[in-house]
N, C-alpha and C positions, 0 to 999 in steps of 0.2 A: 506569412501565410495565415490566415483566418483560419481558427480551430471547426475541426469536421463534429458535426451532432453525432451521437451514437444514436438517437433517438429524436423524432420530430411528431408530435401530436398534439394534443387539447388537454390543459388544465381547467377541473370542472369543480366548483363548488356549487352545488345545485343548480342552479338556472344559469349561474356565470360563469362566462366559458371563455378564454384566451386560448392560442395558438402558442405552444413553446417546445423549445427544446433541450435536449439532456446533451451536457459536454462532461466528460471524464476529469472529473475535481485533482486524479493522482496521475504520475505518470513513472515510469521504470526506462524509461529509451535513453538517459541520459547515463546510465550504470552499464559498467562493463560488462558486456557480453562475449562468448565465447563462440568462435565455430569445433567444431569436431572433424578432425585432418586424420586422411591417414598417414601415418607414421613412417611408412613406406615412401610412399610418395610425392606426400604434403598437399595433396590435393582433398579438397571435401567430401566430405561422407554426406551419399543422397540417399536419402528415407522413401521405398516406394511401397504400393500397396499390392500387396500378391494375394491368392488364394492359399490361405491355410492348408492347403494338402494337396492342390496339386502343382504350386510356387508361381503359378503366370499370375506378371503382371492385371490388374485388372482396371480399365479406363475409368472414371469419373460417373459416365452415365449410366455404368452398370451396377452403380453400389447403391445399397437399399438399406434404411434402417431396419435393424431386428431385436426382438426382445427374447435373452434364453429364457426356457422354459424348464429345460433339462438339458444336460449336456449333450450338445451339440443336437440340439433341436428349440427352433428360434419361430418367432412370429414376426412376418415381415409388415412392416408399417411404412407405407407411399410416403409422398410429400403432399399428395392430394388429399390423404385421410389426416394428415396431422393439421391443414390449413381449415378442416372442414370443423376443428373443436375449438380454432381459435377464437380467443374470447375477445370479448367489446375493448378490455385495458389494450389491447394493442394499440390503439388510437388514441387512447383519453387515459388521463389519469383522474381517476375519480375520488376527491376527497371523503372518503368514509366517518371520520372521527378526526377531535382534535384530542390529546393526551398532554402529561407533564411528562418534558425530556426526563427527567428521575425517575420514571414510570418506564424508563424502556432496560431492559436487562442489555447491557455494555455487549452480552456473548453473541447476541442476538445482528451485529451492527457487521457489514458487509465490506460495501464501498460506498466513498461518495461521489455525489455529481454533483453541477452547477443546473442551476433552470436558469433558461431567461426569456421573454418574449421570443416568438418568431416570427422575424419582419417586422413592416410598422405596425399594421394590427393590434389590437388586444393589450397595448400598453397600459391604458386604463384600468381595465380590470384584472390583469395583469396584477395591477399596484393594489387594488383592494384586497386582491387576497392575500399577497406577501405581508399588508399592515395590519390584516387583522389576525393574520400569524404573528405578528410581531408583538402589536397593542394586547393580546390576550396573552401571551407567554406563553404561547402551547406547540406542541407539533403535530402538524397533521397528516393524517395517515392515509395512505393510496394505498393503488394498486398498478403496476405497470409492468408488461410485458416487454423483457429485453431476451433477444438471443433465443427466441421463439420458447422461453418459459415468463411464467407470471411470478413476480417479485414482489413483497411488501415494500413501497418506501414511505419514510416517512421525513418530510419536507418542513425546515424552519428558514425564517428570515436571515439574509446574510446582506449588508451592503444593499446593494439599490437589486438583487437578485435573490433567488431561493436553493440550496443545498440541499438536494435530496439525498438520503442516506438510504441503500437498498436495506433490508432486514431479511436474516434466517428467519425459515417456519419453527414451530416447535418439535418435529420432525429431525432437523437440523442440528439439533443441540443435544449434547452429548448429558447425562446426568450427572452431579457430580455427585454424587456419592458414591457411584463406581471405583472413584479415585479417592475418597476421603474416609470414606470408614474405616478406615484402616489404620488412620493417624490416630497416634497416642494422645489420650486426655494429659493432659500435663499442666501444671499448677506453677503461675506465674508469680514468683514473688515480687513485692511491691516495689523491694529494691534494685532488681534485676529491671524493671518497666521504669524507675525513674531516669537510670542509665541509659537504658532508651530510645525515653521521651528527650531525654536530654540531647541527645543523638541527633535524632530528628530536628531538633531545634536549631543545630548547628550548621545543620544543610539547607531549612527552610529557605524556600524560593517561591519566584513566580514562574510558569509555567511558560518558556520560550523558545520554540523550536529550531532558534536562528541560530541559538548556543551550538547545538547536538553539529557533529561531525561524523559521517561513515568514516571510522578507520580502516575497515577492510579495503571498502572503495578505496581511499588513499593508498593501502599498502600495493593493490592492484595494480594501480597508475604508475606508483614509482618501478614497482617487478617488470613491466612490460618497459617503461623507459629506460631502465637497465640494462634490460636484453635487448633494447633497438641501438644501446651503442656499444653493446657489446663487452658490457660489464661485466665482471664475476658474480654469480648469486650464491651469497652466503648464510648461513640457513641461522634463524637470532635465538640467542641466549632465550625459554620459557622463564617465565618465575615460577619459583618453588614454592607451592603451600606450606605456611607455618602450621602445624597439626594444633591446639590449645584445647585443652581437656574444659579447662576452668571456665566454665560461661562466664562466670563472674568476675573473671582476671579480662576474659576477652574483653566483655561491656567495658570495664575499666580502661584496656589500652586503645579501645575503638574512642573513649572519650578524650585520651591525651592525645592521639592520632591526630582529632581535628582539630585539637583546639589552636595547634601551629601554623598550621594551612590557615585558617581564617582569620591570623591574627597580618599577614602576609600574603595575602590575596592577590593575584595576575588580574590584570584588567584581563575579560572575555576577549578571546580572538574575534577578530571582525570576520564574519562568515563569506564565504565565494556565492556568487551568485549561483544558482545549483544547476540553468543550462549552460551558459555559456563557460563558468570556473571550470568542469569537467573536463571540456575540449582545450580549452587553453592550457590546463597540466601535462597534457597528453603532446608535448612540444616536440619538436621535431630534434634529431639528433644534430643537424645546424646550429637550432636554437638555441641549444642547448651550451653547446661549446661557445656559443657566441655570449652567452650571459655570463659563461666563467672567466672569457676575458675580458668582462666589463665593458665591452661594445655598446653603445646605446640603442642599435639596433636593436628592434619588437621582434621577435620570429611571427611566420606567419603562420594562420592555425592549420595544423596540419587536418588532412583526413585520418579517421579510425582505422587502424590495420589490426586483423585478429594476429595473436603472437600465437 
């Protein structure tokens, strides 16, 4: 099935204007999810909307946004007076500025989406803009209205498309010196930083997201396949923190620590594809016994059941 746009409008660089739209760069539907059962019953718990104080239900078309003022006194805002401030970004994302990605504070970074043309249209200048994002090294910075608020993004070249990254306001961002004043001045000796530097060195890599595995997810999949055939669950041995006073004994054993590991190195596990691996672990209590008798039978992929 062809991915649905969250968003479909006009990318503008001044005069030049393409037809495109926003697709959701991340996704979460492939991670276990939970319902909420009652205990009693085993039947679902349904979320409805009542009146705070007198418990009736209330329908859909009766509910109205409101702003408190004081407790329990509210300013009620239509749908008609919030469509009446909407701004021009609803339609267009208007390139404002271009920037150096270095230039954006990391705290500041949301989510991202994919651009791409919409329809045949606008492929053209479509492409002029994506390459003179590209040919310049910059990122350019919008504005665009999702979910009826206005969002900073800001859009860099990606493959033959553009990755817009929404941005917090400054608003949005917490200070940090709320959190950091507080931290002790503390005086780094040279040899405590070589140990390390050394460290670091030992770990040095390149940056590959294909390595990283959800363990939890994994532990998830195997707990609920345990209890679909009716396993015992047995609750696993924590590790225990070694307490070490000694900075300098710790630096020291963190440096003999790796140096074994890297001398002995496991090739990387080859990673599951992240939609379809999820659902095939998730194997049916057939399948299951049939892989332990070594059957060459595939099980087939089961459907998601909440445990």
């Amino acid at each position: 099935m062809a991915p649905r746009a969250n968003w479909k409008g006009f990318l503008r660089l001044s005069l030049v204007t393409c037809p495109v739209a926003l697709y959701p760069a991340t996704s979460e539907s492939e991670k276990i999810s939970f319902n909420q059962l009652n205990r009693q019953t085993g039947h679902r718990i349904k979320y409805l909307k009542v009146d705070a104080d007198t418990d009736d239900e209330v329908p859909n078309e009766d509910i109205v946004k409101g702003y408190e003022l004081d407790k329990g006194q509210y300013i009620e805002v239509s749908k008609e007076e919030l469509e009446e401030i909407a701004l021009e970004s609803t339609r267009t994302i208007e390139i404002d500025e271009f920037v150096n990605k270095a230039d954006i504070d990391p705290r500041y970074l949301i989510r991202p989406y994919y651009v791409r043309p919409d329809g045949k249209v606008g492929h053209d200048a479509f492409a002029v803009i994506r390459e003179t994002i590209r040919e310049m090294d910059k990122v350019a910075i919008g504005r665009v209205v999702l979910t009826n608020r206005e969002h900073i993004i800001a859009l860099e070249a990606m493959d033959k498309g553009l990755v817009g990254t929404l941005l917090r306001y400054p608003y949005e961002v917490r200070s940090e010196q709320e959190y950091f004043d507080e931290i002790q001045d503390v005086k780094v000796t040279k040899d405590m930083l070589d140990l390390a530097k050394h460290i670091v060195n030992q770990k040095a890599g390149r940056f590959d997201p294909e390595k990283f595995e959800d363990h939890y997810e994994t532990a998830l999949i195997d707990l609920i396949n345990r209890k679909r055939a009716g396993k015992p669950i047995t609750p696993k041995e924590r590790p225990t923190s070694t307490n070490v006073v000694d900075l300098m004994e710790a630096l020291r054993r963190s440096v003999g620590k790796e140096v074994a590991p890297a001398k002995a190195a496991k090739p990387a596990k080859k990673p599951r594809k992240a939609a379809a691996g999820q659902k095939e672990m998730l194997m049916s209590i057939e399948g299951r016994k049939a892989a332990k008798e070594g059957t060459a039978k595939r099980p087939s992929k089961p459907q998601r059941k909440s445990a």
